[in-house]
Structures are given as structure tokens and as C-alpha cells.
N, C-alpha and C positions, 0 to 999 in steps of 0.2 A: 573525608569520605573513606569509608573500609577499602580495602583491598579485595576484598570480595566480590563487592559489585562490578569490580572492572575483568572478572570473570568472563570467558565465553563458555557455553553452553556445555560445548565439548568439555572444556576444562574444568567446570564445577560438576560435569558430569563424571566425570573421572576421578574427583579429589572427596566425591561422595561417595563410590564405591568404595574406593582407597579406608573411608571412614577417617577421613584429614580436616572430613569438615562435615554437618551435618547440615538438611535444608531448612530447619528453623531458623539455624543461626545466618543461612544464606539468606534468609526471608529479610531477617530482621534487618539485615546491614541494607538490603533495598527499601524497606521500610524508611529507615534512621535519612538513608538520600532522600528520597522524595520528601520529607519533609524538611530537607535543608533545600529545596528546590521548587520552591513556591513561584520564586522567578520567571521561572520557565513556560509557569501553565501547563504543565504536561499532563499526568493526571488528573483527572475532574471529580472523578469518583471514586473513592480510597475504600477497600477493603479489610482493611488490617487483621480482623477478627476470626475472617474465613480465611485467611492469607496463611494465619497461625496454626487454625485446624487443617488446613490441609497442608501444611510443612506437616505439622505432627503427625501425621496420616503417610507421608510418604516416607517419615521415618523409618518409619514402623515396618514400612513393607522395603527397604531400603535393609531393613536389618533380617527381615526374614529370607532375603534371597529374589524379593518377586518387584523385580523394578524394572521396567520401559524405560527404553531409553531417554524419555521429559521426567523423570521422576524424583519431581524432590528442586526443580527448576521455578525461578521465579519469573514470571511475566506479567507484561501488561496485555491487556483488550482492548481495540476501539470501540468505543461507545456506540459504534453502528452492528455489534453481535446481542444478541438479547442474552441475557444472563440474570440465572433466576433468582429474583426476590431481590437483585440489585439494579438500581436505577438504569435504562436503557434510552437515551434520549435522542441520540443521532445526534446530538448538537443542538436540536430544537427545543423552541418554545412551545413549540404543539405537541411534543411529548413529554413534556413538565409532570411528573409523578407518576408516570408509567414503570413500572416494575413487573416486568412479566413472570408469569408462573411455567417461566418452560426456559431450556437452555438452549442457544443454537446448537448446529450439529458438529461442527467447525471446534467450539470451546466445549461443548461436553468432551469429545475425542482428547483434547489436549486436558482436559480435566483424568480422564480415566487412562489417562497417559501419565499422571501422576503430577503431572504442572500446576505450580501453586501462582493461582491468579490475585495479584497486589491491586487490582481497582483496573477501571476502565478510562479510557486515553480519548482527549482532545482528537477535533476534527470538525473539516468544516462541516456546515449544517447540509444535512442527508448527503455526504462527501461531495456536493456542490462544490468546488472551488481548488485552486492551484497555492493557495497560501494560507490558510489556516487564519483567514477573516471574516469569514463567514458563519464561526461560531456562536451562538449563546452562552458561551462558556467565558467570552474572548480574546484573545489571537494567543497561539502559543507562539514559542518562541524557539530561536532555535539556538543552539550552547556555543556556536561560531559566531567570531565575531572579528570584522575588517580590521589588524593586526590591534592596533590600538583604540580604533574608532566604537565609541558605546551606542552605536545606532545598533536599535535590535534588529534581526532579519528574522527573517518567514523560515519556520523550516519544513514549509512547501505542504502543499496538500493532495489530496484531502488528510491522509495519516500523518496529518505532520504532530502531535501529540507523540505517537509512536515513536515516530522520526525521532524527534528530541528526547524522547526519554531514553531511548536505547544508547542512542549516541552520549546525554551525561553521562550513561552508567545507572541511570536511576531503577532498571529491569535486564535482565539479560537478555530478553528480546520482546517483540512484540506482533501481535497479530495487525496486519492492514488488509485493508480492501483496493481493489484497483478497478475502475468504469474506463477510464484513458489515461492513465498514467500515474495513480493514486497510490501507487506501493516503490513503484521505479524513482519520480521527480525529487520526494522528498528523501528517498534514500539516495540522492546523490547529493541534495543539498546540504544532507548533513554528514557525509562522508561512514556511509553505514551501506549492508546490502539487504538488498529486497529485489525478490520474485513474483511476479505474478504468474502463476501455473498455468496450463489450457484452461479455456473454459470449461467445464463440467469436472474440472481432475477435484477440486473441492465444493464439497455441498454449496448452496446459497440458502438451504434452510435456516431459519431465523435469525439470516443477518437484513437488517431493515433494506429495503429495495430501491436503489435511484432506478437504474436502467438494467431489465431483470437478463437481455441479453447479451451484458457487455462486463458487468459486475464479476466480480471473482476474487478470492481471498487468496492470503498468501502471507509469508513471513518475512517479518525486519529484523535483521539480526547483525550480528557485528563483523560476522565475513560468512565465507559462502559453505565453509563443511557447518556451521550452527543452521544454515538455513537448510541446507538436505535434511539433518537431523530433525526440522522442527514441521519442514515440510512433510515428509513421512508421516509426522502423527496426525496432520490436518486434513491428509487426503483420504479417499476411499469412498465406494458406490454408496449412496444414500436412499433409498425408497421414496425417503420425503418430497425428495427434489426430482423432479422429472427431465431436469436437464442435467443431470448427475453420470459421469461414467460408469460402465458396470468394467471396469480393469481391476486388473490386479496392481498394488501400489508395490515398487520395486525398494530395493534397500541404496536409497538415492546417498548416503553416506561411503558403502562400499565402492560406487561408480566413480572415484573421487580419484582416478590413480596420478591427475595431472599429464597422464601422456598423449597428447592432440596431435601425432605427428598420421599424417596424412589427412586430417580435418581438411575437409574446403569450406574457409571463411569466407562469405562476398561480402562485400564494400558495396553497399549501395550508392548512385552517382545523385539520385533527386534528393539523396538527404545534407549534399552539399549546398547548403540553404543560401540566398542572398543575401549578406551583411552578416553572415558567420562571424562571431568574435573570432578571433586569431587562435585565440587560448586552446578555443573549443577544437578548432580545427588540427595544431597543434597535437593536442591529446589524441584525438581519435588517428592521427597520422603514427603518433607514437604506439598506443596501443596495437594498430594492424602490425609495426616492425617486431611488439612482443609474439604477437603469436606464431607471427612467419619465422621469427629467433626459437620460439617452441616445436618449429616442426609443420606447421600448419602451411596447404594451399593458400593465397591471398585471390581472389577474381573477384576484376569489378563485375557488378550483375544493374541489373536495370529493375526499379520496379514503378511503371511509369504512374501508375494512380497515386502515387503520394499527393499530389499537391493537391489531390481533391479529398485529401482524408480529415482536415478538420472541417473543411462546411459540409460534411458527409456526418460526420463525428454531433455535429451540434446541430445539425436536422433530430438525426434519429435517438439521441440522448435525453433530449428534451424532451420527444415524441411519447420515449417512455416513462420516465419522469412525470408527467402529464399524468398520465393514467394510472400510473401507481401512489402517486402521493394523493389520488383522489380519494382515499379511504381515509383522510384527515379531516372528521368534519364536527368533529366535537361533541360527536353522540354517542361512544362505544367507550373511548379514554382517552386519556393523554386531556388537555386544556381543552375547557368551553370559555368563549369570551362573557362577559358580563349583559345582559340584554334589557333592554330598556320598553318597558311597557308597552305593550301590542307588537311586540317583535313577534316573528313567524319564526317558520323553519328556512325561508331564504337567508334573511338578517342571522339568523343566527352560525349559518355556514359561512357567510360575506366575512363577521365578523372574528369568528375565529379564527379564519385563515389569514384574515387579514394582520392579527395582532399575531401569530401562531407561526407564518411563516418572515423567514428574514426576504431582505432584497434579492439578493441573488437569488432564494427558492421562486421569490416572485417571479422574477424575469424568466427563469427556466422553462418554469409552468405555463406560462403565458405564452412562451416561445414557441413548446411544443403543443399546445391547445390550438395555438393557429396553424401549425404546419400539418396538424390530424382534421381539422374543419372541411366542409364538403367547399370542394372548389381550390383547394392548394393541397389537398391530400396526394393529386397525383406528381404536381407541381411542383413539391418537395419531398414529401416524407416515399413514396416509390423512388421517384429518381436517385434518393439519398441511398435508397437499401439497392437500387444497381447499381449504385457506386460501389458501396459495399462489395457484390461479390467479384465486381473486375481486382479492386485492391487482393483480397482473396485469392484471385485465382496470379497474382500477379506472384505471391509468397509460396504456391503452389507450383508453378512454372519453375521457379527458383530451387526451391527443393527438388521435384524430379530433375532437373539437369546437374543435380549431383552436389549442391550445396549442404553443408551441415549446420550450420548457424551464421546469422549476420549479425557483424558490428554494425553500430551509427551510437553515435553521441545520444547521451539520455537526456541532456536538458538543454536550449538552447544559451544559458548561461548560468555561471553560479549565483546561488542566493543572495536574493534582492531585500532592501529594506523595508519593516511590516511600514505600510502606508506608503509606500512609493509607488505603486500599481493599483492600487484599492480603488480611487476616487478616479482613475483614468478609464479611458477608454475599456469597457469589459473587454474589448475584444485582444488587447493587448494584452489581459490575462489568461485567454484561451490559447495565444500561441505558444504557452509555455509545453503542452502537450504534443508540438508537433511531430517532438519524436517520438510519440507512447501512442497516441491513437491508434497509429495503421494497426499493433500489434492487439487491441481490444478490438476492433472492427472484424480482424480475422479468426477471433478465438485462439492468437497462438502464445505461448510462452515468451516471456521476457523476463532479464533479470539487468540490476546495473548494479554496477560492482567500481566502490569509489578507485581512481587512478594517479589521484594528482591535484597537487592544489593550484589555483590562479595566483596571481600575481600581489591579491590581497590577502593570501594567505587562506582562502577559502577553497572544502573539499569541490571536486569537480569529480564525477563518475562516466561510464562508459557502457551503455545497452549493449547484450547480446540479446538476441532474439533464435528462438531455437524451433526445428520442426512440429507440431502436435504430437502429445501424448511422451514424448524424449524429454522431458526434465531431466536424467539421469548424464545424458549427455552434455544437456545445455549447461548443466551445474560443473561437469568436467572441466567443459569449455570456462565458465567462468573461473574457477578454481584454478586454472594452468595460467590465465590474464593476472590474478588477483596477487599468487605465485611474482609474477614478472616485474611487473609493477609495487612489490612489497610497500603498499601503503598500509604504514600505521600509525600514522598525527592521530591527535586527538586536541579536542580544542580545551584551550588554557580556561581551569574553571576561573570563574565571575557571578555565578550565582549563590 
């Protein structure tokens, strides 16, 4: 593998100006990876062609002086942004030969940012799922592996595609999306960082829609000044999206000074779970003595709705889920199933969806179809959204009494092996979120930032959660941990 590829953003950003290296030739060595990286399943759909013209394109304006800070950068996209005239599937069977004529809002920005997009990345189907099984593509995989043990693991979902490509080296970063936990989980599992911003700080125009008020894009990248950088060009007011901020996007790169000294971190107490691995617990103990060693207030705080945030989380996920994914009905695009003489227009939606969606979309839909039905609407899907704003107002409390960010562990353990949770109980794969949801339920920023490996030699990460609309702080905060903690393993190639 080039030595290029193990580039960070910043760094290839810098050695491009310098004219130490050019971004075709950066193109190319992520190229020359991903296809020595079939192993992995990380990319699904390879762009090379456009990869090339927009390296040359960014040359170009790399040599005349007119270059944004993405410029001349190679990345991956998950398959859940629409991206034009190239295949946009979600993962799905029901969107089999869809190739939209329009780019989301999210990837043109980093398009006209100068970022050369190498293909679009693995993910479970319509980011359904904690492990990246859910695809049609599937299961990617993730580039750690239990010291000497060849059992593959998950490298976590829904972005786990992402997840893994960044962490080989196969892109120097990548876009994800996050519903409860979809950009944080798998960047802890594979020892890489990932943000999810407030709700509205980046568009949701033309990235396909599980749950349209919980959904939110963000970056995976290889530490935390590549994700201010990359976050910068994703954000900003959108017309298209009505739930879109109209703010001004700060220069979250600059905000980066490392110095947190009088920060007050809380320690929330309900995220000391029952049956906490040791490790985890461990880590997060160790993390809080970095920050307080940085300078930093430590106070425990209380935020007592946690323990109702995932059956709150998987009422009202569903709920929307349900209704958005009912525009799949094999009449506009994307797969019709095959129909059999005197079939109607029922048969014909029974049967596409049938063949069109995996199990878990199944279960999902089904989920929340019954929780929005007359007679359990108030029973669950209301009580679900009062849960909702106590949690809210629980992080709200918190911050006016003088909080700037909270620690808690990102994942209740490290990466698990693909098929060891799959055929079990679903619901022991929804508790993998239990530390990401509360922060989707409230609309507020989160980022995890890897800390330390377990005991099998696998990355382990650490959630900060930051006030709304403060990315620039919370990236602070994370960057002074990231600092502390000087993780820089990388896992031993095998692909």
C-alpha cells in the first residue's frame, strides 16, 4: 500500500499546496487500495473514471491559486447520499438501478469543495442496523482483528463501509450518516473519529431518509482537526431542507487550540450501565483523569431519562421509517417484482416489498406501522415523543447549570464478530446504541474519539456530547482527549 494513503486530510492538504504531491496521484494510490481491499467489502460502487477527472480538475485549480480547503482530497460516500448518474442504493434491493439525476446537498458541497469522490461505501440497508448485516451488498468488514484470531468482526453500523475504509487507509475520509448512533458506534469500533453535528447543522437533502427527525450527516476521518476540516465543507443553510439551520458555519479548524482549562465536563451517573465490561468502564474513568490533567472541571450530573432512551429510540424510529420508506412501491423506480397473471396493484406493492425489502427493513416497518395504527398511536408513538422531550430537557438542565460537554463511553463494548449477534435476539443488537440515542433524540452533537485498546488488542472509543449548534467547542474538547490519550494503532494489514 502507498504511503499516501495513510495521509490525513490535513497532511495531504498541506503536501498539496507544498506541490510535494499532486491529487491525481493521491487519487490513484486510494484507487490502487481499494482494490487490493476486496476483503473488506468496503466500497460497493467504484468510481475511478470521475475519481480521475476530478483529481485533474482540482489540479488545475490547485495550481492556479483557487483551492478550499477539501481540494484535491480523496474520499469515500455512503451509499445512502444520492450522487448523480452514480448508482445510489441505500443497501437495498428496492433500489436496484436507481441512479439519480441530482446530487445531494451534503456531497455536491464537498464536490465544489474540490473533494475527489473514489465510489460510494457499504452500509446497512436504509442505515437500519448496528453491524453492517443488513446489507445487499454483504457485511463489510472491519480491518481489526482479535490479535491473532481470523474471525471477521463488524465494523459496526450503519457506516460501517466508511468505518472500514478509512481506518485501511483505503480514502482519507468519509461521509456517514447518524439516526442513533450511525457515525459514533462504528468509529469506535474501528479506532477512527466520527461526529455527528446538531440536527439541522447539515442538509438532509438527497440523502435517502430512515427517520427524517433523527437522521443527520457527518464525517469519519482519522482524528479530529481532519473532521473540523471536513465538517466545515458539509455544513451550512440549505433552502431545500426545511429543517436546515440558517447559521453562519464557523472555521471549526481554527477553534482547535487544545486548551479546555476551566471546561466543566459532567460524568453522567445513569450511563454507568449494569454489567458494564470492566474495560469500558476502565477507559471512561481514565479519559475523565485526562481531561481534569487538561485543566478541565469534572461534575457528576444526572440525566435521569436515559434508561427510557432506547424504547423511546425504537418507538419513534420505526414510526418514521414506516412512513418514509412507503414511497417504495415499485411504480416510479428502483425494482418491480415480477407478477404473475391477474396480479393487481395490491400484488404488485405486496410483492416488491416483499422481495425489495431485507428483514430487518421488514421488522422496522412493521414495527412502526403498528405503533402509528389507530388504537396504539397514543399508547406508544405520543408517550414515545414525551419521552423524548423530558430526555431533552434533561441535557438542557445540564447545560444551563453551567456544563460544556459530557463524557460516557460510545459503545457498550468493542467490536463483536460478523454473525455473533445477527441470528440473536434483535434486541440485543439495538442495545448497542445505548450510548448514542439519548444524543439523536435531543438533536445534539456527539463525537467519539478512539482512546485505547481492550485487551484483545481492539480499538475502544470515548463519546463527548456537546451543547447545540458548539461543534467548534466540542471539537476543542475532543482534540485536547484525542491529545491525552495519543492513540495511534492501526490494525496490522491482512487484507
Amino acid at each position: 500500500m502507498s504511503e499516501l494513503t495513510k495521509l490525513t486530510l490535513a497532511g495531504a492538504r498541506d503536501a498539496l499546496k507544498k506541490g510535494d504531491v499532486t491529487s491525481l496521484e493521491l487519487t490513484e494510490a486510494c484507487l490502487g487500495a481499494i482494490e487490493g481491499a476486496g476483503a473488506l467489502n468496503a466500497f460497493v460502487h467504484q468510481t475511478p473514471d470521475l475519481a480521475r477527472d476530478r483529481a485533474n480538475a482540482a489540479d488545475e485549480r490547485l495550481k492556479a491559486g483557487d483551492a478550499p480547503k477539501m481540494c484535491g482530497l480523496p474520499i469515500g460516500i455512503k451509499d445512502l447520499f444520492c450522487t448523480e448518474g452514480v448508482p445510489s442504493q441505500a443497501a437495498s434491493r428496492i433500489l436496484e438501478g436507481f441512479r439519480p439525476e441530482y446530487e445531494s446537498t451534503v456531497s455536491a458541497q464537498l464536490r465544489d469543495a474540490g473533494a475527489v469522490m473514489l465510489g460510494k461505501l457499504n452500509m446497512d440497508e436504509f442505515a437500519m442496523g448496528s453491524s453492517n448485516e443488513t446489507s445487499v451488498y454483504g457485511n463489510a468488514v472491519n480491518p481489526w482483528r482479535r490479535g491473532n484470531d481470523e474471525t471477521q468482526l463488524t465494523p459496526g453500523g450503519s457506516s460501517g463501509g466508511s468505518a472500514s475504509a478509512v481506518a485501511a487507509d483505503l480514502c482519507l475520509a468519509a461521509t456517514g450518516t447518524d439516526t442513533g448512533g450511525s457515525i459514533r458506534q462504528p468509529a469506535a469500533f474501528t479506532g477512527i473519529t466520527g461526529i455527528k453535528p446538531t440536527y439541522g447543522r447539515c442538509s438532509r437533502w438527497g440523502i435517502v431518509a430512515f427517520a427524517s427527525s433523527l437522521d443527520q450527516a457527518g464525517p469519519m476521518t482519522k482524528d479530529v482537526r481532519d473532521a473540523a476540516i471536513m465538517l466545515e465543507a458539509m455544513c451550512g443553510h440549505d433552502p431545500k431542507d426545511s429543517t436546515s439551520a440558517e447559521l453562519a458555519v464557523p472555521d471549526f479548524e481554527a477553534m482547535l487550540t487544545g486548551d479546555i482549562r476551566g471546561k466543566v465536563i459532567g460524568i453522567p451517573r445513569e450511563y454507568r450501565m449494569e454489567g458494564m465490561p470492566e474495560e469500558i468502564e476502565a477507559l471512561w474513568q481514565k479519559g475523565t483523569e485526562m481531561l481534569k490533567d487538561a485543566g478541565a472541571e469534572i461534575r457528576d450530573i444526572s440525566l435521569p431519562h436515559t434508561k427510557y432512551a432506547l424504547p423511546a429510540y425504537y418507538v419513534i424510529a420505526p414510526a418514521e421509517a414506516s412512513s418514509n420508506l412507503a414511497r417504495y412501491d415499485g411504480v416510479r423506480y428502483g425494482r418491480r417484482a415480477k407478477l404473475s397473471q391477474g396480479d393487481g396493484v395490491v400484488e404488485m406493492y405486496e410483492k416488491t416489498r416483499a422481495e425489495g425489502f431485507g428483514h430487518e427493513v421488514q421488522r422496522r416497518v412493521m414495527v412502526g406501522t403498528y405503533v402509528l395504527s389507530a388504537g396504539f398511536y397514543d399508547a406508544y408513538y405520543n408517550r414515545a415523543r414525551k419521552v423524548r422531550t423530558l430526555i431533552k430537557r434533561d441535557f438542557e438542565q445540564a447545560f444551563d447549570a453551567g456544563v460544556d460537554a459530557i463524557l460516557t463511553p460510545a459503545t457498550p463494548s468493542a467490536a463483536f464478530g460478523l454473525g455473533e449477534m445477527a441470528e440473536a435476539d434483535p434486541v440485543q443488537m439495538y442495545l448497542n446504541d445505548v450510548f448514542t440515542v439519548t444524543v439523536n433524540l435531543a438533536g445534539l452533537p456527539g463525537i467519539s474519539v478512539p482512546t485505547g485498546l481492550d485487551r484483545q488488542g481492539l480499538p475502544l472509543g470515548l463519546q463527548l456530547i456537546g451543547r447545540p449548534w458548539e461543534e467548534g467547542d466540542l471539537l476543542n474538547c475532543a482534540y485536547s482527549l484525542e491529545r491525552a490519550a495519543g492513540f495511534v494503532e492501526k490494525p496490522a494489514k491482512w487484507w
